[in-house]
C-alpha positions in Angstrom: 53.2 148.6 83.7 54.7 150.3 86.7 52.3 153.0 87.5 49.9 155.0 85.3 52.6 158.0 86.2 55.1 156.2 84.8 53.6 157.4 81.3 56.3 159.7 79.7 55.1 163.3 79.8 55.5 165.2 76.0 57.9 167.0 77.3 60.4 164.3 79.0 59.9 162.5 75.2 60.9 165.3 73.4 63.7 166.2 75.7 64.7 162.6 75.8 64.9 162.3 71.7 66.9 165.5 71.2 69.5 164.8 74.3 72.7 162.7 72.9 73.4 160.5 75.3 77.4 160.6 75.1 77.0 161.2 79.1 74.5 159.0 80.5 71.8 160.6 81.9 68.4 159.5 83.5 65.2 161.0 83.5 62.6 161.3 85.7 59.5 159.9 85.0 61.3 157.7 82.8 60.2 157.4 79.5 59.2 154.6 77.6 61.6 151.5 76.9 61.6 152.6 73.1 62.1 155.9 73.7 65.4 155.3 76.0 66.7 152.9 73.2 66.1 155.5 70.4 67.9 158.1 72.3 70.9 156.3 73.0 73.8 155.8 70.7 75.5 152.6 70.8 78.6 152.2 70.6 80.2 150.3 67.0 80.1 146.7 68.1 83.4 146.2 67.8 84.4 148.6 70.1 82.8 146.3 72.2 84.2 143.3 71.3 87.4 144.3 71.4 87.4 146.0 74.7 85.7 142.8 76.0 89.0 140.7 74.9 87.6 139.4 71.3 90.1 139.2 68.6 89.0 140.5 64.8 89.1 137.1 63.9 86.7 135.9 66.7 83.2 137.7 65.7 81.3 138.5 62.4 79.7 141.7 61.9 76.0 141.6 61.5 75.4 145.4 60.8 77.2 148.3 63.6 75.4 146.7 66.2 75.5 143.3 66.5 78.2 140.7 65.9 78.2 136.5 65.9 81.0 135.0 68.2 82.8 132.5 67.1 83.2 129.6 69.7 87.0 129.6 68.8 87.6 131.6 71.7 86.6 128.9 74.2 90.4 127.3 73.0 92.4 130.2 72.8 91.2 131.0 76.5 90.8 127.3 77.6 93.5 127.7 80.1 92.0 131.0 81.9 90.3 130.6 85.2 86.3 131.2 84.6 84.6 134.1 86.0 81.8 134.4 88.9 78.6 132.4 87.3 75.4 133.9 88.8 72.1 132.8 87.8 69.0 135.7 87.6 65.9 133.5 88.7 62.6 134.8 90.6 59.5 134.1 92.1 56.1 132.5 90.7 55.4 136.4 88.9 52.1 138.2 87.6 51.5 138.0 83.8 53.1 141.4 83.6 56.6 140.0 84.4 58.8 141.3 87.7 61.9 142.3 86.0 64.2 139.2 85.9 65.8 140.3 82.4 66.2 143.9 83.5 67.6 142.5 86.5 70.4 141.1 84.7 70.8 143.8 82.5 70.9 146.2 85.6 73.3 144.2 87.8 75.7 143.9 84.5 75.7 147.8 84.4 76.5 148.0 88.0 79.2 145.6 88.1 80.8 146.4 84.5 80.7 150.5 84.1 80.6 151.6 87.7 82.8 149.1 89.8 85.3 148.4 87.3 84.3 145.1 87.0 84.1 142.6 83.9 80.8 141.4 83.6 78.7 139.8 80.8 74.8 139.9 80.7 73.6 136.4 79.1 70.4 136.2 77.8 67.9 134.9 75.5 67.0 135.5 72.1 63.0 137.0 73.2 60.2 134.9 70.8 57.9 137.4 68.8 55.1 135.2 70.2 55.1 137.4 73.6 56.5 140.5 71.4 53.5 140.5 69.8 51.3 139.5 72.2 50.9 140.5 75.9 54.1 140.6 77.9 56.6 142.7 75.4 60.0 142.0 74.7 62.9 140.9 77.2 65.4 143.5 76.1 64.8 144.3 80.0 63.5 148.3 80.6 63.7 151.9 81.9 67.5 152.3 82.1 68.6 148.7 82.2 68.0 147.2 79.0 70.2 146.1 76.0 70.3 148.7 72.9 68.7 148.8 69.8 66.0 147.0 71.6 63.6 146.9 68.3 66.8 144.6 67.2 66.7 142.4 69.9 62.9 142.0 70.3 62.5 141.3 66.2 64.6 139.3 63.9 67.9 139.8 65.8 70.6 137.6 63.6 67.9 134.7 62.4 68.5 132.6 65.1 65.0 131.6 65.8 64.1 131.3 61.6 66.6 129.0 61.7 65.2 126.6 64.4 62.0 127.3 63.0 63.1 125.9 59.8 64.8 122.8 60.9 61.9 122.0 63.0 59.7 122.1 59.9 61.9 120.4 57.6 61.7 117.3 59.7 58.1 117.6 60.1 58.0 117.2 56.5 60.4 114.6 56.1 58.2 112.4 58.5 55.2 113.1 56.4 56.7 112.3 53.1 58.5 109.3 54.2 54.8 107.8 55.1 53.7 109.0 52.1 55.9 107.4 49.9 56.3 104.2 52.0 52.6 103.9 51.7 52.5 103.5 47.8 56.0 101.8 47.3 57.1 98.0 47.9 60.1 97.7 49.7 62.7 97.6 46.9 61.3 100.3 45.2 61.7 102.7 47.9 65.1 101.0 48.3 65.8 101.8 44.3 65.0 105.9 45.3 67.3 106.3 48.2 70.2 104.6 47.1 69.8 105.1 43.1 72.2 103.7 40.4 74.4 106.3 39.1 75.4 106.4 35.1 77.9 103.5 35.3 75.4 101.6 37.4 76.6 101.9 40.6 74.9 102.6 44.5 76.4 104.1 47.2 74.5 105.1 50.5 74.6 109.3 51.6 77.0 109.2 54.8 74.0 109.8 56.8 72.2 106.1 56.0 75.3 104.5 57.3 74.3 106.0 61.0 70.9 104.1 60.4 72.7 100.9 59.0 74.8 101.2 61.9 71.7 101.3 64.3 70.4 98.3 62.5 73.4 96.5 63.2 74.1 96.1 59.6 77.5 96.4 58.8 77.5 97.0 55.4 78.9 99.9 53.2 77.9 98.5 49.6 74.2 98.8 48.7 74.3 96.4 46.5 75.4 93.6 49.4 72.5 93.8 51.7 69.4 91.0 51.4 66.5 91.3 50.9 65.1 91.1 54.5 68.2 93.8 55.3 66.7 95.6 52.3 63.3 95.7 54.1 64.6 96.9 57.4 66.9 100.1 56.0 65.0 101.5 53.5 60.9 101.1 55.5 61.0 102.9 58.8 57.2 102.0 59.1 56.4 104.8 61.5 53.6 104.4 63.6 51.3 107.9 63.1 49.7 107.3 66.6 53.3 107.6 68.4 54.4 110.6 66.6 55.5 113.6 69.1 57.1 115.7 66.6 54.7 118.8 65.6 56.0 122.3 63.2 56.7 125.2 65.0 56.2 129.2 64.2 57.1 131.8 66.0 53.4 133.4 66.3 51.5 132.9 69.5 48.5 131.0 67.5 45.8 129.2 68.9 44.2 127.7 66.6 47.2 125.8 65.3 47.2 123.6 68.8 45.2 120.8 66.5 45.5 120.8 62.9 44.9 117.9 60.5 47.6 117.4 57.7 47.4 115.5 54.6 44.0 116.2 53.1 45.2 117.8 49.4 43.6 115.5 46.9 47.4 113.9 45.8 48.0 112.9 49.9 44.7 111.8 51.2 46.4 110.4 53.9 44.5 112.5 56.7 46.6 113.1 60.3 45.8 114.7 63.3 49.1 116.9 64.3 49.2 120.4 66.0 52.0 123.3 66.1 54.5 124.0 68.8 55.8 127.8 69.1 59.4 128.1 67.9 61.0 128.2 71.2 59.6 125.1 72.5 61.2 122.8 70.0 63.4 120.5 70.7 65.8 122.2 68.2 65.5 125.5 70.8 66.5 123.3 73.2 69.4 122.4 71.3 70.8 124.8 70.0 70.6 126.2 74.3 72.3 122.9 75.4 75.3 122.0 72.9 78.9 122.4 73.2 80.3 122.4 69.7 79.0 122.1 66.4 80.0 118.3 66.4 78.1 117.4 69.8 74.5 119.4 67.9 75.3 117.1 64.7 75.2 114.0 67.0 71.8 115.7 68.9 70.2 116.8 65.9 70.4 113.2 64.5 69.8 111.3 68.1 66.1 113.4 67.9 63.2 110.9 67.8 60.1 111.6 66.3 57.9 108.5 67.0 58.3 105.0 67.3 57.9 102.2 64.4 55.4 99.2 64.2 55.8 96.0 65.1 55.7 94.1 61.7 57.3 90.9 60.8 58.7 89.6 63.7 60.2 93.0 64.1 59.7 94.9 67.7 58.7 99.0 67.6 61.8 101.0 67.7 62.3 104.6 68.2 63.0 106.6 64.9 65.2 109.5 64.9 65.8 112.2 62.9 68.9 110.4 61.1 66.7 107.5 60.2 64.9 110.0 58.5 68.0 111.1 56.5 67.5 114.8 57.7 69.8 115.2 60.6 72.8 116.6 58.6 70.8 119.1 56.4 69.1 120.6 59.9 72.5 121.3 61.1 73.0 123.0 58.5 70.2 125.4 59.0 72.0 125.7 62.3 75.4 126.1 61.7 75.2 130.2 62.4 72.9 130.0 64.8 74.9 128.0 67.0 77.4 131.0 67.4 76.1 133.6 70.2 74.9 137.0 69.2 77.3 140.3 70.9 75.1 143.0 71.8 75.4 146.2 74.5 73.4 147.6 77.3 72.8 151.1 77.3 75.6 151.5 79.5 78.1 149.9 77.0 78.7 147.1 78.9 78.5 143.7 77.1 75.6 141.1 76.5 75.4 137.7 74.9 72.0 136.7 73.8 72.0 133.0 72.6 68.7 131.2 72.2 65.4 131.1 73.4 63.4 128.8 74.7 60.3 129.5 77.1 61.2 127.8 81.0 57.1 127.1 80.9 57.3 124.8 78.4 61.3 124.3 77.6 64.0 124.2 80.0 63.6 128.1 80.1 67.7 129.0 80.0 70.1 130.8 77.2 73.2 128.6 76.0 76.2 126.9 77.3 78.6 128.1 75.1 77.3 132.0 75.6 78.1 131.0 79.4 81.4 129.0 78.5 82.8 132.0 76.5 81.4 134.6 78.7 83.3 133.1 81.7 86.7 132.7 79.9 86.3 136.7 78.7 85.9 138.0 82.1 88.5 135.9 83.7 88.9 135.3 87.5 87.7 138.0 89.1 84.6 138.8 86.5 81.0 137.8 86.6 79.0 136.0 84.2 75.0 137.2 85.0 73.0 134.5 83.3 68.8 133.9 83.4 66.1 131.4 84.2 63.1 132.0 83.0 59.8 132.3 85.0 60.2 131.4 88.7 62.1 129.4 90.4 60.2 126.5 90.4 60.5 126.1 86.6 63.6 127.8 84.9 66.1 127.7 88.0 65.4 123.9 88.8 66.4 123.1 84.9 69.0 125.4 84.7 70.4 123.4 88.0 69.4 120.0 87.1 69.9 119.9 83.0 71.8 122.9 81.7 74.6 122.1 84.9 74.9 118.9 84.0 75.5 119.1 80.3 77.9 122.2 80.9 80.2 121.1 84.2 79.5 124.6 85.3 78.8 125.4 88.7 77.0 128.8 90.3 78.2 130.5 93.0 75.5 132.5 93.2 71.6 132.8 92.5 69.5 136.5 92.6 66.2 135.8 93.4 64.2 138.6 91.7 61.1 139.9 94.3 58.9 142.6 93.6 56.1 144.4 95.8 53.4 143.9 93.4 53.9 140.2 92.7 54.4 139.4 96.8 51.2 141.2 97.1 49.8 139.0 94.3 51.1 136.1 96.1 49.6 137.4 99.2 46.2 136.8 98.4 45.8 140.5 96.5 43.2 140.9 93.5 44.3 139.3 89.8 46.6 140.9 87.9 46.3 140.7 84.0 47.9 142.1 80.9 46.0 145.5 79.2 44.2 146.5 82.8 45.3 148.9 85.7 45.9 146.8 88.7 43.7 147.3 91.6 44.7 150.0 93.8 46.2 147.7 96.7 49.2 147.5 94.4 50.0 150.9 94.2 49.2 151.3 98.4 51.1 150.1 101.1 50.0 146.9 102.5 52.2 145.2 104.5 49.5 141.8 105.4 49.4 141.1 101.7 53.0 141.7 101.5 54.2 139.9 104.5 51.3 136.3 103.4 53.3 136.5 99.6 56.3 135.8 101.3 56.4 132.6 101.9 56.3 132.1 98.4 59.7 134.2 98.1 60.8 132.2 101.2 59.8 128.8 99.5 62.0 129.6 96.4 65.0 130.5 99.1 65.0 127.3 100.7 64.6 125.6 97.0 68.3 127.6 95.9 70.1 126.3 99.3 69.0 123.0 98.7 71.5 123.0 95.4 74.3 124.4 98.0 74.0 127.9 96.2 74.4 131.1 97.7 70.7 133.1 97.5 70.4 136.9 97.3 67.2 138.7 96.9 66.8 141.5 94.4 63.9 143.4 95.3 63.1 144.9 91.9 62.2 148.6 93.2 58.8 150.1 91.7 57.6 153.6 92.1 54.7 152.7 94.3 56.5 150.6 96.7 57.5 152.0 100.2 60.1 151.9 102.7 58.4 149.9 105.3 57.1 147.2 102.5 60.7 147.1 101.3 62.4 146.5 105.0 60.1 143.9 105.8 60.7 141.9 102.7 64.6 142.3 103.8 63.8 141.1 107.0 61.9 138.1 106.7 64.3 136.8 103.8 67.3 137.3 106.4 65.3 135.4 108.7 65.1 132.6 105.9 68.5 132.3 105.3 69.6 134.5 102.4 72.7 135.6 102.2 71.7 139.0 101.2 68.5 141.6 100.0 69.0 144.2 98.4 66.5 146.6 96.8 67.2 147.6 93.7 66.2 150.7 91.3 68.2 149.8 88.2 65.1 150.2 85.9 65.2 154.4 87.0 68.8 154.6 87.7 70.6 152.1 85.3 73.3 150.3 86.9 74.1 153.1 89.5 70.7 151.6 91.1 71.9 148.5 91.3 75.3 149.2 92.8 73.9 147.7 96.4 72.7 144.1 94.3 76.2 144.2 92.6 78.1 144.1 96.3 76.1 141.5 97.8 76.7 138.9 94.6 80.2 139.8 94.6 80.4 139.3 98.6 78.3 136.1 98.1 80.5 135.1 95.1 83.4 135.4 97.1 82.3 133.2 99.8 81.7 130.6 97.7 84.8 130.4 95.9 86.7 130.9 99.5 84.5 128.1 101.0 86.4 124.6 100.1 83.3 122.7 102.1 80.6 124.7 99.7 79.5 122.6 96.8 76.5 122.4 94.5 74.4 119.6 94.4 71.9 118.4 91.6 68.3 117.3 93.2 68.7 113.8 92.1 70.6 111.4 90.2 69.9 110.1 86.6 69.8 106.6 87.9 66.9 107.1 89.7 63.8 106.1 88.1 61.8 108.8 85.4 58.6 108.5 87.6 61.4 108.9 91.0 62.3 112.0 89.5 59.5 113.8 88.5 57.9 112.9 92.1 61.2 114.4 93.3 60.9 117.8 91.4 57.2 117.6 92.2 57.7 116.8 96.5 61.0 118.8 96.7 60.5 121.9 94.5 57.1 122.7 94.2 55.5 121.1 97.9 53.3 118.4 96.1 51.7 115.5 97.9 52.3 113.5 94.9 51.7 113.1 91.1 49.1 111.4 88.8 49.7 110.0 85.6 47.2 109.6 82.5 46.9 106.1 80.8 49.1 108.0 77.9 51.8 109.2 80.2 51.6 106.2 81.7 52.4 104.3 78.7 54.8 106.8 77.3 57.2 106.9 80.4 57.3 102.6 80.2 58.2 103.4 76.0 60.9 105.7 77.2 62.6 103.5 79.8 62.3 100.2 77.5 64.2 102.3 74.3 66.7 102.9 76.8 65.8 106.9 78.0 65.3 106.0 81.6 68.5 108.1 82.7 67.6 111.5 80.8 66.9 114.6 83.4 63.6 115.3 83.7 62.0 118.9 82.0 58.5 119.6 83.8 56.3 121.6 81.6 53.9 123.6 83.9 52.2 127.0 84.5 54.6 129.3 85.6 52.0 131.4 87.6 51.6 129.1 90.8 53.5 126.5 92.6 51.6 123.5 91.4 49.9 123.3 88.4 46.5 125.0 89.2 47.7 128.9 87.9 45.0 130.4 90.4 46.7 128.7 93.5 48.8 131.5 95.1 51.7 131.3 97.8 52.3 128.1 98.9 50.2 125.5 98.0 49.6 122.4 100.3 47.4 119.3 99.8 47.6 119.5 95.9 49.1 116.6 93.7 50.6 117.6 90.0 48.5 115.6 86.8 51.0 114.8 84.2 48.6 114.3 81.2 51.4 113.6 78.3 54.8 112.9 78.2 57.4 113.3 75.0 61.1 112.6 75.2 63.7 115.2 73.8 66.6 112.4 73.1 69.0 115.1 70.7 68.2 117.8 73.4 68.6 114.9 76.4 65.8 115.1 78.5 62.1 113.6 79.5 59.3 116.1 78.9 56.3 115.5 81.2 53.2 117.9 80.3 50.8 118.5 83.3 47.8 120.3 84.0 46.4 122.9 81.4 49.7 124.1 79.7 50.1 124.8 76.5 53.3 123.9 74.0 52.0 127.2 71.8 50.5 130.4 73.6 46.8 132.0 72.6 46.7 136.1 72.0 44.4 138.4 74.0 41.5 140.4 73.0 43.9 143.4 72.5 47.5 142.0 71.8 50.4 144.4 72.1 50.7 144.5 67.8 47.9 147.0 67.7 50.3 149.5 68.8 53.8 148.5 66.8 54.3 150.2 63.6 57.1 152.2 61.8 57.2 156.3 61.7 57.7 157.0 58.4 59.2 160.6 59.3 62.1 159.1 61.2 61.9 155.3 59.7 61.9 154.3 63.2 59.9 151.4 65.1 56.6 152.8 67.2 55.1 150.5 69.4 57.1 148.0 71.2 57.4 148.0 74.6 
């Protein structure tokens, strides 16, 4: 919500919905997202694809308006310099969002159909959790979003059902291997997995010979092992209290945090589990990190859900999804989703959207191979736009210090998105919340609130130049915000050491507003590449310690005077280093609202420490997961959630409602 004049008057939506928009044109007051997206007319998806240097062969059709890519491009363009890679990050925003994805979409537009430029806009796949709920989609807005945005927001191609149902077929693996191991002697479970066929002969499935491998049995004939090799391949003897892994749905749902499992009549086998939302699990995270379909077999399988007893002599071992015999069958729930979807802005310029997990409580970024094939498309002298969710703090340090280090890439440049309303907010200014007109300081000029927030913008500056990136701010221009408000932002960020800041008013304009951003990356881009002494740095090295780096993220990124650890994370982060995880990255999970982990605690925070309360390992995804403060792995809906107002019109058969 921009203003309450932003509202579109009856007329502006009428002449909006009758205008063809062969010529762009923008309106003024703009109407609503939906309404720009219903009145534009996309071009056939091929048309882009093929203008974008695809080949037939290289992307499926999924309707006129969306297409999968096939990563088979990556080798036919393997010997073509990459493109620009800029990352969209921001600061600490309000719950109403401050723009990032529109941002992207917006510099895209600039860069691709007014300067000539190639340039992709990557993003990710938006969870119907916040669709549904209280922030809206992340098709971006105004002017500077990607078309048909009820397609993007909704089902898109799948891509989310499919991690949704991988998750939850290993969730049910886990509970029926207890199950049956629970009322079956050894050999008898050993009889059921590896069964005699008609001429009396057993032969293991090609995913047991990963966990015979692990065992350090090197065997290929069932009917060779002993007994006591028997015992240790076919009972996994998973220890309920260690098990991480929870189901997943793509609903923001509350009351699905704790759940108790196994109480029908034929289990009785009670367990106290909970639900994750879709984008948080570990197959999100993925399907956003792999490189080929071969590399997410070898993650899917490497996933651990727990760890086993210590029985016979035996000591507890982690247990992965391969022990569990699942890890082949989940990838093949995946194997379309792990090709990125084509879509277009409404400026026909071209978008990748490729996963979708939340930076809050995931790693916050879209994929590697969207970025990898986005590059090699726009060659040289083109950009690749990518985005971090959340602030800085949160979706830019993981994209820096985990998505950088599984892809080799290397930014030249990181856009800082800034808006009035959230400085203000940062400033000290009255709550902002979802479903409520701001107070009226957001819609006045105040340059004390604006000048105290700040140092929160400034905070994030120094955090970029500390990975030897370029910064450039993007003050994300609202209709309330005024000249002096915007030239002081420009001139204290100058004074930090940007590079650039730029307002701009993409969301009203489309990319023509954004032409002033789109220099300033491509100057700062240039620079970078020119600048043989100008290299990017990760914050630390995977040798260090898990508890060295989380008290490095903590110190260096968000200010803290240190960290505090529960008995459980305590005990978890010694499990982890002893099975041999010690040298993963580290993926804080943490409000996204503040600095530390205290959501109320504005600008920049001093004197607070960061409480780690619970710690899970992501091994297939390849990184340590500490949970601190209040977060929550699955959000809760408000009293009025945005699905009161979604529905179709069944005059036109078009989608009402989302925003």
């Amino acid at each position: 919500i921009r203003s309450s004049s932003l509202q579109p008057s009856l007329l502006s939506r009428n002449a909006l919905l009758s205008r063809p928009m062969s010529k762009f044109v923008c309106l003024d007051p703009v109407p609503s997202d939906i309404d720009i997206s219903q009145a534009a007319t996309p071009k056939h998806i091929s048309e882009i694809a093929e203008k974008s240097g695809l080949l037939s062969e290289e992307y499926e059709l999924y309707g006129t308006t969306k297409a999968k890519v096939s990563l088979a491009v990556r080798d036919r363009l393997k010997d073509q310099e990459d493109g620009n890679y800029v990352l969209v990050t921001g600061i600490n925003p309000t719950p109403l969002g401050e723009g990032k994805s529109t941002t992207v979409i917006g510099l895209a537009q600039a860069l691709g159909a007014h300067m000539g430029v190639k340039a992709f806009a990557n993003i990710r796949q938006p969870s119907q959790g916040p669709t549904f709920g209280m922030k809206g989609g992340a098709a971006g807005g105004g002017y500077a979003q990607v078309i048909p945005m009820e397609e993007f927001n909704l089902h898109l191609t799948g891509d989310i059902h499919a991690v949704t149902a991988a998750n939850n077929l290993l969730a049910a693996a886990i509970d029926t291997r207890m199950h049956h191991e629970a009322h079956q002697s050894d050999h008898s479970l050993f009889n059921r997995l590896c069964p005699k066929d008609k001429k009396g002969n057993r032969k293991f499935a090609p995913v047991m010979l990963r966990r015979l491998e692990r065992l350090g049995i090197n065997k290929t004939n069932p009917d060779d092992l002993t007994d006591d090799e028997i015992s240790r391949f076919a009972r996994l003897d998973i220890d309920p209290e260690t098990i991480t892994w929870q189901r997943v749905l793509d609903v923001c749902d509350r009351y699905v945090r704790g759940v108790t499992v196994g109480v029908g009549k034929s289990e009785n086998s009670p367990r106290a589990t909970g639900f994750d939302i879709s984008v948080a699990s570990e197959v999100m995270a993925i399907l956003a990190l792999t490189t080929s379909l071969e590399d997410m077999r070898e993650r899917l399988g490497r996933i651990v859900i727990g760890m086993s007893r210590e029985s016979k002599g035996r000591p507890s071992m982690p247990v992965t999804a391969d022990d569990l015999g699942v890890g082949g069958a989940m990838l093949v729930l995946m194997k379309d989703a792990i090709m990125p979807t084509l879509m277009q802005t409404i400026e026909h310029t071209p978008v990748l959207v490729h996963a979708g997990p939340f930076a809050n409580i995931a790693h916050g970024n879209s994929s590697i191979v969207a970025d990898q094939i986005a590059l090699k498309l726009t060659g040289s002298e083109g950009f690749c736009i990518t985005e971090a969710g959340f602030g800085a703090d949160i979706g830019m340090e993981k994209f820096f210090n985990i998505k950088c280090r599984y892809s080799g890439l290397k930014p030249r440049c990181a856009v800082i998105v800034a808006t009035v309303r959230a400085l203000k907010l940062q400033g000290g200014g009255p709550p902002v919340s979802s479903g409520k007109t701001p107070d009226a300081v957001y819609f006045n000029e105040n340059l004390d609130l604006v000048r105290a927030g700040c140092a929160n913008l400034i905070h994030h500056i120094k955090n970029v130049k500390k990975h030897g990136v370029r910064p450039v701010v993007a003050i994300n221009q609202f209709t309330a915000d005024t000249p002096a408000e915007i030239e002081l932002i420009k001139s204290l960020c100058m004074e930090a050491g940007a590079f650039a800041a730029e307002e701009s008013n993409h969301w009203a304009k489309g990319g023509e507003g954004s032409i002033g951003l789109a220099k300033a990356v491509q100057r700062a881009c240039a620079e970078a590449k020119a600048d043989e002494k100008s290299s990017f740095e990760f914050l630390y090295p995977l040798e260090t310690p898990l508890k060295g780096k989380i008290e490095k993220i903590c110190s260096s990124i968000y200010g803290a005077d240190g960290v505090e650890y529960s008995d459980l994370a305590n005990h978890r982060l010694e499990a982890f280093t002893k099975a041999g995880y010690g040298n993963l990255p580290i993926c804080m999970a943490k409000t996204q609202y503040s600095l530390s982990t205290d959501p109320n605690a504005k600008g920049v925070p001093t004197g607070f420490k960061i409480k780690v309360r619970d710690v899970r390992a992501a091994v297939g995804a390849g990184f340590i997961y500490p949970i601190c403060g209040d977060i929550m792995t699955i959000p809760g809906l408000t009293t009025r959630p945005g699905f009161y107002d979604v529905d179709i019109d069944f005059k036109t058969g078009r989608v009402v409602g989302l925003f």
